[in-house]
DRENVODO-66759 format. One record per residue (C-alpha): x, y, z. Coordinates in steps of 0.02 Angstrom, whole numbers, padded with zeros to 5 digits, always signed. Example, Ala and Ser with C-alpha at 12.3 -4.5 7.8 and 13.67 -1.06 7.14 Angstrom:
<sites>
+00615-00225+00390/+00684-00053+00357/
</sites>
This chain:
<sites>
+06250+04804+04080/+06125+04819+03943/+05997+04707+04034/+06016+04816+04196/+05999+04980+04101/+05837+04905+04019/+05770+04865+04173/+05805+05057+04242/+05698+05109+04081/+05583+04997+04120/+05557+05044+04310/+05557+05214+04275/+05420+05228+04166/+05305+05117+04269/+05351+05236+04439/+05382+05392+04368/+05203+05486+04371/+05115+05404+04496/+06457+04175+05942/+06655+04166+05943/+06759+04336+05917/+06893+04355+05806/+07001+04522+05756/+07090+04557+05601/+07234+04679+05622/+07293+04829+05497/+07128+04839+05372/+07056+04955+05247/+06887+04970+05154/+06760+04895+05048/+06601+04819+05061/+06493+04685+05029/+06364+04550+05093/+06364+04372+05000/+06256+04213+05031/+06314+04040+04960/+06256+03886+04987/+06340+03704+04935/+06221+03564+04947/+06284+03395+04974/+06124+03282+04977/+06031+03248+05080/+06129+03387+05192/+06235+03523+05175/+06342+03684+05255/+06275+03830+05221/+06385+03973+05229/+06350+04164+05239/+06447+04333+05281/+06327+04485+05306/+06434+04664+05347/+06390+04765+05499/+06286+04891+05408/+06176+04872+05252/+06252+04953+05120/+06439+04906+05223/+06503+05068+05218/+06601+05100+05364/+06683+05239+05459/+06792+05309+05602/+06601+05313+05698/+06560+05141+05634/+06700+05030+05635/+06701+04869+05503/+06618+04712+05553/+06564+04551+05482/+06461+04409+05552/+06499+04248+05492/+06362+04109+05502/+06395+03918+05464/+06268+03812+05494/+06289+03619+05464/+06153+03502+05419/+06252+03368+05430/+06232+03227+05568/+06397+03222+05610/+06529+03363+05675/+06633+03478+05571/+06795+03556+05599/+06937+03661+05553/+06960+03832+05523/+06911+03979+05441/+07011+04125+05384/+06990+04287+05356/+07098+04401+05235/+07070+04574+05188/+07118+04651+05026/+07148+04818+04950/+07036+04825+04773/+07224+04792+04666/+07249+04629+04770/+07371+04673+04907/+07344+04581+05059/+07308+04711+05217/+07279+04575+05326/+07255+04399+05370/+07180+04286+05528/+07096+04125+05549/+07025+04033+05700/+06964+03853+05733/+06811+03809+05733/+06702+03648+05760/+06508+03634+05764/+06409+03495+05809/+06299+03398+05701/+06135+03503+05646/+06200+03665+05734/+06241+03839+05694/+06377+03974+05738/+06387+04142+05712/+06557+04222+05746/+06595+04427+05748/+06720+04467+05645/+06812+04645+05697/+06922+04742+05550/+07008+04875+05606/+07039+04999+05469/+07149+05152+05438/+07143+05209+05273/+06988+05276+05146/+06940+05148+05017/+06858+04991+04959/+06917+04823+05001/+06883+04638+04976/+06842+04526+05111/+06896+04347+05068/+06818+04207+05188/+06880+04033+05167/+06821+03893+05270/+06897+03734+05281/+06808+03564+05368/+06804+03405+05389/+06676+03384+05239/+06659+03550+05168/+06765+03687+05089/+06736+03828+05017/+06805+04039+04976/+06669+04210+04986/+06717+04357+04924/+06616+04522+04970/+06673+04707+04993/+06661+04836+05088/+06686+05032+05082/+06796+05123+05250/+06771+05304+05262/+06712+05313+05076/+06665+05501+05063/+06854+05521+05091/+06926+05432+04929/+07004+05530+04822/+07124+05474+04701/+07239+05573+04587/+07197+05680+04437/+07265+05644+04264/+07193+05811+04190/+07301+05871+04037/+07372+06051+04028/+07248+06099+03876/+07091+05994+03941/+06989+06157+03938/+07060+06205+03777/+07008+06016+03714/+06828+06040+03752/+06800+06226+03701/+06868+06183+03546/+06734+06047+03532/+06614+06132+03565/+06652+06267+03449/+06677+06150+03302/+06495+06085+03355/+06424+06259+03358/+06471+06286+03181/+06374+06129+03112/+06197+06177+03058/+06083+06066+03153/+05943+06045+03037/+05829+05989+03157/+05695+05862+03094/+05553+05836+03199/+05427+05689+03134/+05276+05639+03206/+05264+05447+03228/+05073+05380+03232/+05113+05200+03242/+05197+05256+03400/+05083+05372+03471/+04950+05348+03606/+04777+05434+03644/+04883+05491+03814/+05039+05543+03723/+05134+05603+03557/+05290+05526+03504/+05423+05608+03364/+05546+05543+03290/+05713+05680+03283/+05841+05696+03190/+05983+05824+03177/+06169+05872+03116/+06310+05856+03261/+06503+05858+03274/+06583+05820+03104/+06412+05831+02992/+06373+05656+03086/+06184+05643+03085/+06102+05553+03230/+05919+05535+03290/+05840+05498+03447/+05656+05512+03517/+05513+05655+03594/+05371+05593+03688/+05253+05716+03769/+05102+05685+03857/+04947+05744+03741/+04859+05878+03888/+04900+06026+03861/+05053+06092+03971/+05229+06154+03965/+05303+05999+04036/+05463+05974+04125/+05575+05857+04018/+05668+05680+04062/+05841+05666+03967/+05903+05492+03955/+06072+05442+03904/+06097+05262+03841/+06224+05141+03899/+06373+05062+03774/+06295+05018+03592/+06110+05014+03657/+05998+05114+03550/+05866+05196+03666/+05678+05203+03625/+05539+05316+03663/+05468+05317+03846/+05305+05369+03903/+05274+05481+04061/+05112+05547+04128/+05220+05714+04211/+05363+05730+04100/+05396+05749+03912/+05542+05626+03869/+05688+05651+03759/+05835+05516+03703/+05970+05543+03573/+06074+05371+03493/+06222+05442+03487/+06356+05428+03335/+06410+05219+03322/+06206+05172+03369/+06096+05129+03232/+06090+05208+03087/+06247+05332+03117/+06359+05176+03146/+06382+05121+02954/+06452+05315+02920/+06571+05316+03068/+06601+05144+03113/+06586+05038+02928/+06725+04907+03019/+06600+04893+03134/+06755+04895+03267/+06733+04935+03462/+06657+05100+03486/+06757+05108+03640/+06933+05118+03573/+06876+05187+03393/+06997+05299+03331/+07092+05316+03495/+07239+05333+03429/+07204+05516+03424/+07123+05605+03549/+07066+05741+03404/+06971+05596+03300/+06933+05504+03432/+06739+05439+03457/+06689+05480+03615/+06730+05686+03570/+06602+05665+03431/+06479+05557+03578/+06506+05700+03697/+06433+05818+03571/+06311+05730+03531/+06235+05741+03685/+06254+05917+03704/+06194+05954+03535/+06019+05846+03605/+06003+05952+03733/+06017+06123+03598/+05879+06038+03480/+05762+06048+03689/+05829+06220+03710/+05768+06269+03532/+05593+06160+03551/+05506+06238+03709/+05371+06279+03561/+05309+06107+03565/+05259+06114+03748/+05449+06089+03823/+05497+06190+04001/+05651+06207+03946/+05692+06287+04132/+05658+06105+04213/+05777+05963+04107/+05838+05819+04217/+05968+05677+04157/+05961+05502+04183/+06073+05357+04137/+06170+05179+04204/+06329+05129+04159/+06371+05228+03990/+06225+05347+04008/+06273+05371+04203/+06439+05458+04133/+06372+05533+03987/+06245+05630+04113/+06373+05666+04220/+06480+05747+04088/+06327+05841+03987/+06284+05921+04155/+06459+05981+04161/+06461+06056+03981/+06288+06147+04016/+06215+06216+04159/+06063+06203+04093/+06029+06033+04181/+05912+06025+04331/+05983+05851+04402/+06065+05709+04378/+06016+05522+04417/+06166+05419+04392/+06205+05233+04407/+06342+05141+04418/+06448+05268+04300/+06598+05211+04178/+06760+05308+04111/+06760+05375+04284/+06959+05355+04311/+07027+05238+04170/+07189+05228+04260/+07117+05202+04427/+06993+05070+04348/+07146+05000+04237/+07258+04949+04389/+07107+04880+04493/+07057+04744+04343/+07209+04750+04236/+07256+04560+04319/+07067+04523+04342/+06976+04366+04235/+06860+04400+04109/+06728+04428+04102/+06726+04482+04291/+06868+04617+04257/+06732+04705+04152/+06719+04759+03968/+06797+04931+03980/+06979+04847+04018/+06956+04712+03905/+06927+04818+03756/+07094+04918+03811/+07179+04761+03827/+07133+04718+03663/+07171+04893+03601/+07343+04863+03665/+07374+04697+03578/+07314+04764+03401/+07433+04915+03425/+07589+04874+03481/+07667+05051+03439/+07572+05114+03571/+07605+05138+03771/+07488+05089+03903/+07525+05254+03969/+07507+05368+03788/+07347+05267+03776/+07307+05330+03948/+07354+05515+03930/+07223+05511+03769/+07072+05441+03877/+07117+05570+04012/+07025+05712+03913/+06851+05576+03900/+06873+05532+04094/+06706+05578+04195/+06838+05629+04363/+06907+05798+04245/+06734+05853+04203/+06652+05835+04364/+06712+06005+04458/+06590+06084+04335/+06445+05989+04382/+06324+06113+04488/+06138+06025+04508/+06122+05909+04635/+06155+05700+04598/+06076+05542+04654/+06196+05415+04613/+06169+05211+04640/+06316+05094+04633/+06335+04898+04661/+06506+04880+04768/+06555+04718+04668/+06546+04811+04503/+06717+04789+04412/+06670+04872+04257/+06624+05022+04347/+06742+05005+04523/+06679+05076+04667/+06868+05171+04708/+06844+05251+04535/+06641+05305+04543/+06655+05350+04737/+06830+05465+04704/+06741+05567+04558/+06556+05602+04681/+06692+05667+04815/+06769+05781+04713/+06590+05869+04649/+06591+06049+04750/+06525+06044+04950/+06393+06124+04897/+06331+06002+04768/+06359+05843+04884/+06280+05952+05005/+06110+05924+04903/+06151+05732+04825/+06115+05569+04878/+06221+05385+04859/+06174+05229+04896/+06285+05091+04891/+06221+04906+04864/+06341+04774+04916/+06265+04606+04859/+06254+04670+04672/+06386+04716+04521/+06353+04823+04365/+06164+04848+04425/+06053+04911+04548/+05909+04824+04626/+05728+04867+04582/+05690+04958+04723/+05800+05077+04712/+05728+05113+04543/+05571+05157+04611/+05657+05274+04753/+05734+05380+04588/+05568+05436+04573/+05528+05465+04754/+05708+05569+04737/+05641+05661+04597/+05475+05722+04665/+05545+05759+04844/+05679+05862+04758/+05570+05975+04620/+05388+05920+04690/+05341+06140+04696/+05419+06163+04526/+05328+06012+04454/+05173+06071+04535/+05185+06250+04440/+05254+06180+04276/+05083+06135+04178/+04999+06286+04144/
</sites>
């Protein structure tokens, strides 16, 4: 997660600125494309399952298929059979089918593989092949009418009353901004300040303001950071850029956090005390000290968010809390459903069940007092799904279908229940070969995204 955020941060400031036929019966969705290959010197079977369509999302227009390719290297024939089993994302078996196969010394066959589907969802495709030399299991997944997912809402009776409250408590904290200029960070092409400033509870947290040095009113770049990374100052030649470390990230973490425990579950035994209220504010109370700082060259009219993992939620839910947020560019989201998320990796290994239900699991084990489902009920008022109705500027949101710590079921369900008119001007794009990432093209298209989208306000912003 952290390396894959990096890597976002990274992009962004380079970019931004300039056969046989078989048929499965009864199947729902998910998607995925995998390559493996098992060498057995000096030959080998190579293996590989590719879905129908790129990104494997499938609908009632384009039904699901796979092509399965086995090519063997070896002199001599192979045979036996390969089966085909289709999963819903909690494990239960939808469907199952296997044919026989045998291939010739140094030949390839590719067979189509029809799924009929019924149901909205993500699934996992589970390909084992058994020969006369060779076995082996792929797993990949694919999505079936995915902008049709919706699962239930766990959204408590006083949610609103929750959050105003919050933000009320936050309003009467002083900020007492601090804005520092930082030479050793600084550039002939751009100024960077170091910020600091009072949130929720008197916690004082800092973060980072870069503006380019010509003279402007620049549009800014909000990002949010993903779980315990502190962020760092970015350079754009377009945009002024803004971070905040939230309360558990450097130098806030001995006040609130002297254990030193998981941020994730501090304090969750009360949903009043619990962290991720205080984190919430925290990024709302950033997005005050831009409101309050158009002085310094800031168009205040033109802020867009951007985060991964973490930060993809946190964006989500500032946008939600303010509608003073031009855009959001989202990746591969957390806390989007924790009960959703909770039964799709509760049974799942670690680490490949992800670090959000392995910290809960822990939780759990530490506190035996406490129910999975009271520990539930709390994260319901910090889930991204209950905030998102309130989102109104337009998303572009990247997700890897074999991400467990963020699920696809729980990141598609909350996009689909933004307003029509908001999905009406927001983009997704689904990558099946990759997990709690997205690939590096894809952070070059943000900025494409970005320009496309505000190119005539950008244009009229430096003045």
């Amino acid at each position: 997660m952290r390396k894959s955020l990096l890597l976002v941060f990274l992009c962004l400031s380079l970019v931004i600125g300039h056969g046989a036929n078989g048929t499965l019966i009864g199947l729902n969705n998910s998607f995925s494309s995998n390559h493996i290959t098992r060498t057995k010197e000096p030959e080998t079977v190579n293996v590989s399952i590719t879905p129908g369509r790129k990104d494997a999302m499938f609908d009632a227009k384009h039904p699901v298929k796979y092509f399965i390719e086995v090519a063997n290297t070896y002199k001599t024939s192979e045979e036996g059979k390969i089966q085909v089993e289709v999963k819903t994302d909690v494990g239960g078996t939808v469907g199952k089918s296997e044919i026989a196969i045998k291939l010739k010394g140094n030949k390839t066959k590719k067979i189509e593989w029809d799924l009929p589907m019924q149901d909205p969802g993500f699934y996992d495709i589970v390909v084992t092949i058994n020969l006369t030399d060779y076995d082996d299991t792929v797993r990949n997944v694919f999505g079936y009418k995915p902008f049709e997912i919706n699962t239930p809402v766990h959204r408590p009776a006083d949610f609103d009353a929750f959050w105003q409250k919050a933000k009320d408590d936050l309003s009467g904290v002083n900020p007492d901004y601090v804005v520092t200029p930082v030479d050793s960070l600084s550039t002939p092409t751009h100024r960077v300040y170091r910020v600091e400033m009072n949130s929720l509870d008197n916690v004082r947290i800092f973060g980072w303001l870069t503006i380019p040095r010509t003279k402007g009113k620049y549009p800014v770049l909000y990002g949010l950071g993903g779980y315990r990374i502190e962020m760092h100052p970015l350079k754009f030649d377009d945009f002024a850029h803004f971070t905040i470390n939230v309360r558990g990230i450097g130098e806030s973490n001995h006040k609130i956090n002297p254990g030193n425990q998981e941020i994730l579950t501090l304090h969750l035994v009360d949903k009043n005390k619990y962290v991720y209220r205080g984190i919430y504010m925290d990024c709302l109370r950033g997005l005050e000290f831009l409101l309050a700082h158009e002085n310094m060259g800031l168009d205040a009219s033109r802020i867009g968010l951007f985060g991964g993992s973490q930060g993809g939620t946190l964006a989500w839910i500032l946008a939600a809390l303010s509608k003073k947020v031009m855009f959001c560019v989202v990746d591969n989201p957390t806390y989007c459903d924790y009960t959703e998320n909770y039964k799709i990796c509760i049974n799942k290994p670690q680490p490949e069940g992800g670090f959000v239900i392995k910290f809960l699991k822990d939780f759990l084990k530490k506190h035996s007092s406490i129910s999975k489902d009271k520990m539930l009920n709390t994260l319901s008022y910090f889930e991204a799904q209950n905030f998102i109705s309130d989102v109104n500027c337009p998303v572009l949101l990247g997700l890897g279908l074999l991400d467990l710590t963020a699920p696809p079921t729980c990141t598609l369900s909350v996009y689909n229940k933004l307003s029509a008119d908001v999905r009406k001007r927001s983009e997704v794009f689904a990558f099946p070969n990759l997990a709690h990432e997205v690939p590096m093209e894809h952070n070059t298209f943000k900025s494409t995204w970005f320009y496309e989208n505000f190119a005539n306000k950008l244009l009229t912003s430096k003045r």
